[in-house]
N, C-alpha and C positions, 0 to 999 in steps of 0.2 A: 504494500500500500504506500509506504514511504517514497519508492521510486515515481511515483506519479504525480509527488507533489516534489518535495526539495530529499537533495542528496545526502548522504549523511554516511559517510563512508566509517568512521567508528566515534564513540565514546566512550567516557567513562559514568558509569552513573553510581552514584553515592547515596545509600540505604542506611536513615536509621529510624529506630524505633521501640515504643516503650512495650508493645506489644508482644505476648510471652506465643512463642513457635508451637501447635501441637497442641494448644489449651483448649479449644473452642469457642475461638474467640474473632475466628476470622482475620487472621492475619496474612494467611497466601491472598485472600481476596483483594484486603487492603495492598498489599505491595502490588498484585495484579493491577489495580485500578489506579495506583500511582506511578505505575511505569508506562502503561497505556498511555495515561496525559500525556506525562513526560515528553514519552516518542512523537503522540500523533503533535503533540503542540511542537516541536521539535521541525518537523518534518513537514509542516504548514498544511496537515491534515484537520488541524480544529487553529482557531484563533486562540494567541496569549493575550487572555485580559490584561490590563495593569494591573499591578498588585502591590505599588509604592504607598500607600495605606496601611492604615493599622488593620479594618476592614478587610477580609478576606475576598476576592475575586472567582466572581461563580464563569464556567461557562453557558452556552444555551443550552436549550431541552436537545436539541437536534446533535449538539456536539455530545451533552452527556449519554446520548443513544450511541454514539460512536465509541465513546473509553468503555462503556458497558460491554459491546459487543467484542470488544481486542479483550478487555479484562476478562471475562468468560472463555474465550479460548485460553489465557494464561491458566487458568483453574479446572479446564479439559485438560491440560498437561501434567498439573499438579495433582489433579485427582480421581481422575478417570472418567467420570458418569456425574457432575455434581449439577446439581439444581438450578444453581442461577443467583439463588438469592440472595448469597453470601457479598457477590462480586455488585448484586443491585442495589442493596444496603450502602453499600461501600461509596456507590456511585449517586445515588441521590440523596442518601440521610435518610434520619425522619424513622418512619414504622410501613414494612410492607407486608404485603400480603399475599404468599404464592400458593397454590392451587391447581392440580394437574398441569404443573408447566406453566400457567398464568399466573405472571406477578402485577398486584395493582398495590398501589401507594393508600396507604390511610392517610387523607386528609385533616384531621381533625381526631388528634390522641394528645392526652396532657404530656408534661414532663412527670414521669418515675423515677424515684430517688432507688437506686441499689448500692447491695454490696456485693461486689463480686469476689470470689474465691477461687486462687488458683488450686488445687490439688496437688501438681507437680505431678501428677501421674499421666505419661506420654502415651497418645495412642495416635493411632490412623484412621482416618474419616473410610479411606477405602475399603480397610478390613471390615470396619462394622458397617458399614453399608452392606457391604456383602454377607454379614452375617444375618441381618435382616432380612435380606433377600431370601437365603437359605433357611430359615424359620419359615419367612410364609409359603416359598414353596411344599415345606414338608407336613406345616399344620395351620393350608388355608381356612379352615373353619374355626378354627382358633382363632389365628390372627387376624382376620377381616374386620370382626367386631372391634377390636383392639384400636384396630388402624381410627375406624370409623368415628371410634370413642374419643380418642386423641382431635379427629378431625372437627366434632363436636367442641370441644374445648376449646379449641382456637379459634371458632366459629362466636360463642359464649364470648371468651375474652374479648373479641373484637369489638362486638357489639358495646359488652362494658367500658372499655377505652375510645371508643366513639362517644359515649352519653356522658363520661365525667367533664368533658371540657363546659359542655353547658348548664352542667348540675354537680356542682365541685363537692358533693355529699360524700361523708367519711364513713357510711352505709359498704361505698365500692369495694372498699380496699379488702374488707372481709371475704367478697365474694373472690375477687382476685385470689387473695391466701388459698381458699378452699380450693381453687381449680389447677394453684401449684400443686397440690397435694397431689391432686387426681392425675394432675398428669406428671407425676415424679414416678409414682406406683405405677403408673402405664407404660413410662420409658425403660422402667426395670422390667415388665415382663417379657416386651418386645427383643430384649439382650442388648443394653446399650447403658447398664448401669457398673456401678461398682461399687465395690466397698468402703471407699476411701469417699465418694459422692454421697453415700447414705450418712455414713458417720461426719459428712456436713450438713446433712441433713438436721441429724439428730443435734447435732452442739447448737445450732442456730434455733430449732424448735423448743430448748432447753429457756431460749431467754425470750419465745413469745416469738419466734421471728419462723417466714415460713417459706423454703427454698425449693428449688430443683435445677437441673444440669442444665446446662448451655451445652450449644451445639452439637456435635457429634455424639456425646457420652462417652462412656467408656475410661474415663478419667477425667482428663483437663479443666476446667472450670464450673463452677457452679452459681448462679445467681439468687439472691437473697431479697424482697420486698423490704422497701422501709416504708412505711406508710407514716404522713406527716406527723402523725401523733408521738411515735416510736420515743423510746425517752434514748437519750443521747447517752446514758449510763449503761443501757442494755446492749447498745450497739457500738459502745467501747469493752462490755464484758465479752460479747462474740466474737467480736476481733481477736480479740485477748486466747480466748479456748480454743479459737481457730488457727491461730499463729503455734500455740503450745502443739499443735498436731503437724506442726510441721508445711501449715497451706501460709500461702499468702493472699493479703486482702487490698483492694481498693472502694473504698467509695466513692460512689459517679450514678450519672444518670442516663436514663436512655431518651434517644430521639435528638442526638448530634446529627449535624447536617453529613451531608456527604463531602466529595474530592472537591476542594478548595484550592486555590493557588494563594501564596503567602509571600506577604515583603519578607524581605533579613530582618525587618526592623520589631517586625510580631513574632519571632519564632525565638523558642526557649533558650536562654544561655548553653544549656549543654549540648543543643540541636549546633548552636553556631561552635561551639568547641571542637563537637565532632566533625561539621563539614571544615573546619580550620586544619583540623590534623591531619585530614586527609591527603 
C-alpha cells in the first residue's frame, strides 16, 4: 500500500509502553494500531494532523477505517483467527460492541472506575481459543446454552451502561456486580479460567468488591468494579491482599479514547527519556 503513495525504503521505529505483554489487556492490538498510523501517516496513506498542542490530534472516520483494517491484519499475524475487537477498541476508544463478526460502537456509556489486576500468569489467546473450540465441538449441547448465557449478559450489561448516563442511579452498579458474577462462573466453565483469576476473585469479594477476567483468561489480568460509593479504605485493603499474592494493581477507568497523535510536549517524562536513549 505504501508504494502507491510515498517511498519509504527503511526505518527505524521506536516502541514503548506501560502495557504488561500476554495479560489481556490488549497490547498486540494497541502496538498493531500504533504502527499502522505510524506507517500509513508515514507513507501519505492517511493525513498527519498537527499535534503541536497539549490537545491530542484525532484523524477522520474514513482514515481510522484505514489503521483499523492494517491493525487487524497485524493481529491475523499475531494471533491466528482473532475477532477484530481488540485492534477496534484500540482504534476508536470508547465501548464497542461485537457480535457474529459485527462490531458497532456504544454511543452513550458512562465512565467506570476499575481496578485492574495483573496475575502475572502468561498465556496464549490462540491456545484457548482453540480450547474453546474443542469443548464445543465435543459437548455442543452443553456448550450452546453456555455461549448463549454469556451472550445474554452482554446483551443485559449493554442495555444497563446505555441507561446510566441519563439516570446516574446507584441502583446500577449492583446489577453490574451481579452479572460479573455470572459471567466469571460462565468463563470458568467454558475452560478459560484459573486459579490464580479465582483467588482474585475471592481477595477482592472478601472486601465487598466484585471481579472477573479480562480478555482471553487463562491467566493475565482480571478486572475489579469500583462503584462511586466504594470506601477508599476497602480498595487500598484489596490492593494490599492483592499485591501480598504476588499480582499487581492499577486503578483506571474504562472508555479512553482510541489512536491519538501526541506533541513531545504532552507525552510523559519517561516516554521522552526512553525515545532520548534510543
Amino acid at each position: 500500500v505504501c508504494l502507491c503513495f510515498r517511498d519509504i525504503p527503511s526505518m527505524d521505529i521506536i516502541v514503548w509502553s506501560e502495557l504488561p505483554t500476554g495479560a489481556g489487556l490488549g497490547s498486540s492490538a494497541a502496538y498493531s494500531v500504533c504502527v499502522a498510523a505510524a506507517l500509513l501517516a508515514a507513507c501519505g496513506a492517511i493525513a498527519c494532523p498537527p499535534a503541536d498542542g497539549v490537545a491530542p490530534a484525532r484523524w477522520t472516520e474514513e482514515e481510522l477505517n484505514l489503521i483499523n483494517s492494517w491493525a487487524f491484519q497485524g493481529e491475523r499475524v499475531i494471533h491466528g483467527n482473532p475477532s477484530g475487537v481488540d485492534n477496534a477498541v484500540g482504534t476508536w476508544g470508547g465501548a464497542l460492541r461485537y457480535q457474529s463478526g459485527k462490531i458497532t460502537s456504544l454511543k452513550r456509556v458512562p465512565t467506570l472506575r476499575i481496578l485492574l489486576t495483573n496475575t502475572k500468569v502468561p498465556r496464549s489467546t490462540k491456545v484457548l481459543v482453540a480450547g474453546v473450540k474443542d469443548k464445543l465441538l465435543k459437548f455442543p449441547a452443553i456448550m450452546n446454552p453456555v455461549l448463549d448465557s454469556i451472550n445474554a449478559i452482554s446483551q443485559e450489561c449493554q442495555s444497563v451502561l446505555e441507561a446510566m448516563p441519563g439516570n446516574p442511579s446507584p441502583e446500577y452498579y449492583p446489577v453490574l456486580e451481579e452479572l460479573f458474577d455470572i459471567n466469571q462462573h460462565h468463563l470458568n466453565v467454558i475452560g478459560v479460567g484459573h486459579p490464580c483469576l479465582d483467588r482474585l476473585c475471592r481477595v477482592t469479594a472478601s472486601h465487598g468488591l466484585h471481579s472477573k477476567l479480562t480478555g482471553a483468561g487463562g491467566g493475565g489480568c482480571g478486572v475489579t468494579l469500583l462503584p462511586p460509593d466504594t470506601s477508599p479504605l476497602a480498595v487500598e485493603a484489596a490492593k494490599r491482599d492483592l499485591c501480598a499474592c504476588g499480582f499487581e494493581c492499577w486503578e483506571t477507568n474504562i472508555g479512553a479514547p482510541g489512536v491519538t497523535l501526541h506533541s513531545p510536549s504532552s507525552l510523559k517524562a519517561e516516554v521522552l527519556r526512553a525515545l532520548s536513549m534510543s
